[in-house]
C-alpha positions in Angstrom: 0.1 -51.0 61.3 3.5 -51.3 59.9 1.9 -52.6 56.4 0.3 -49.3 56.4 3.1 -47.2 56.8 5.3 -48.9 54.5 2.0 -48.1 52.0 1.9 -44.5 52.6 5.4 -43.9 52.4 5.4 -45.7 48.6 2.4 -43.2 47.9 4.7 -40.5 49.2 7.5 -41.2 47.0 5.3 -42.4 43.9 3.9 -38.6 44.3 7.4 -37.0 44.5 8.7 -38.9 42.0 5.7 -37.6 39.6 5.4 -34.5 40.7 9.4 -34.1 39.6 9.0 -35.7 36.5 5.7 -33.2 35.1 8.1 -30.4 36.5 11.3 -31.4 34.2 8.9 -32.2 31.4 7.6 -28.9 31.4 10.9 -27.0 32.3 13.0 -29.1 29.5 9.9 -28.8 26.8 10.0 -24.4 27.3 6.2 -24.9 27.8 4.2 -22.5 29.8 1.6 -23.3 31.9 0.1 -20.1 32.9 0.5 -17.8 30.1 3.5 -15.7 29.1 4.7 -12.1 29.4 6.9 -12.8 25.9 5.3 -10.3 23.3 5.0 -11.0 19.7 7.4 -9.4 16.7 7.2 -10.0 13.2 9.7 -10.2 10.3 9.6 -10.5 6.6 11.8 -12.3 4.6 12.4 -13.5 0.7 13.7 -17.0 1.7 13.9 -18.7 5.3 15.2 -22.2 4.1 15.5 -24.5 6.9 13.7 -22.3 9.4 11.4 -24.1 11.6 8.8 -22.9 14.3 10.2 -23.3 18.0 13.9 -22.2 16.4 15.8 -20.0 18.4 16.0 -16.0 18.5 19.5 -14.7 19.6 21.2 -11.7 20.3 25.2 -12.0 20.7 24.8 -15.9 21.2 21.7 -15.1 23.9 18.6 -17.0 23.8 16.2 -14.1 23.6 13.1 -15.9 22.3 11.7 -18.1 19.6 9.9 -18.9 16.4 6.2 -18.7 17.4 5.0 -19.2 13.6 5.5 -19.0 10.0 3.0 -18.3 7.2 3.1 -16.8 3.9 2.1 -13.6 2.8 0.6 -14.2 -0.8 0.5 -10.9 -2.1 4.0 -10.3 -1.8 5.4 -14.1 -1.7 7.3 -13.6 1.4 7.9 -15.5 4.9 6.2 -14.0 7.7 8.3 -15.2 10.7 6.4 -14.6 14.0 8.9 -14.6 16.8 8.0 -14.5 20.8 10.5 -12.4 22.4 11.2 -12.0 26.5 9.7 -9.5 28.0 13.0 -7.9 29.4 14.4 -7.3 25.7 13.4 -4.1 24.5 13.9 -3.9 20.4 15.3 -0.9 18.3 13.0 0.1 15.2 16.3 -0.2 13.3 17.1 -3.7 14.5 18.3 -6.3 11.6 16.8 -9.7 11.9 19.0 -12.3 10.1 18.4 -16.0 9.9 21.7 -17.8 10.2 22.6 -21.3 10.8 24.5 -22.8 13.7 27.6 -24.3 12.5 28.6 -25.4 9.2 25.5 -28.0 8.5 23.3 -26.9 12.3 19.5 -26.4 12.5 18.6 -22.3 11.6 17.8 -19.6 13.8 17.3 -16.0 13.6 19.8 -13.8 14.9 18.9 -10.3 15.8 20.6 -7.4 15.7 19.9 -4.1 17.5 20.4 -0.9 16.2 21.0 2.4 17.9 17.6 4.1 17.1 15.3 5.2 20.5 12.4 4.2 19.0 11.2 0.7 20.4 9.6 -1.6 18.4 6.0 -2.1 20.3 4.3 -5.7 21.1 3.0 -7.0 17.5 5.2 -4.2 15.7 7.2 -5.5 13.1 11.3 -6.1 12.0 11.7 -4.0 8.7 15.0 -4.5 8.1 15.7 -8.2 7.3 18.6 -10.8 5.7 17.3 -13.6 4.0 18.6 -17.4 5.1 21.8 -18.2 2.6 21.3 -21.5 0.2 24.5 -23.2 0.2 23.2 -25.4 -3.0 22.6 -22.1 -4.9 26.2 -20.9 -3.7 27.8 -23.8 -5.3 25.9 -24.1 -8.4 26.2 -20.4 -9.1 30.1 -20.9 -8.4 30.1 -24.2 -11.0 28.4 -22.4 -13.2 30.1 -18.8 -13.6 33.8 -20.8 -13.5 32.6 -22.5 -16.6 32.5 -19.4 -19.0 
């Protein structure tokens, strides 16, 4: 009888302890189990250097969503940045979507900037006013280079 509680009580604890690990895995991974409510804004730009998918969207330092995806848009031979924004966050049509990096030498994220328009930008709806990610090499080699006239 007592080798059969000790048993059950190790089952017990063996369930806890893996039921709290799949819950911190998923909590500290962002993944979502049962769908999301984020919707879906796009955003054109002529260089996103360093920009990666899962990077984060911020609004005055706040986390407000992330990269989702980036492709290419041939035709035009721009970044299409697809971004997954909280539900909560309601976007101007006039907002400016910049992609800026964290620190001197930190990863990139996009930083967004709302404007004052009424108009909201609807789920799917897209960014039109954009700044692209700035190249520190081409900042120094255009600075070597103009000095040297």
């Amino acid at each position: 009888m007592k080798r059969i509680n000790i048993e059950v009580i190790v089952g017990v604890f063996l369930v806890v302890g893996l039921t709290a690990l799949a819950y911190l895995s998923v909590k500290l991974g962002g993944v979502s189990l049962f769908g999301t409510d984020e919707y879906k804004v796009n955003a054109r730009f002529a260089n996103i250097s360093g920009l990666t998918e899962n990077a984060t969207v911020e609004i005055a330092g706040v986390v407000v969503g992330k990269v989702s995806r980036i492709n290419i848009d041939t035709d035009e031979y721009e970044a299409v940045v697809e971004m997954l924004i909280k539900p909560d966050i309601k976007l101007q049509d006039d907002t400016i979507a910049s992609i800026r990096t964290q620190g001197i030498i930190g990863d990139k994220y996009v930083k967004l900037t709302p404007g004052a328009s009424e108009d909201i930008i609807k789920p799917g709806g897209e960014i039109m006013e954009t700044e692209s990610s700035l190249v520190l090499e081409e900042l120094v080699s255009k600075y070597m280079f103009e000095n040297k006239k």
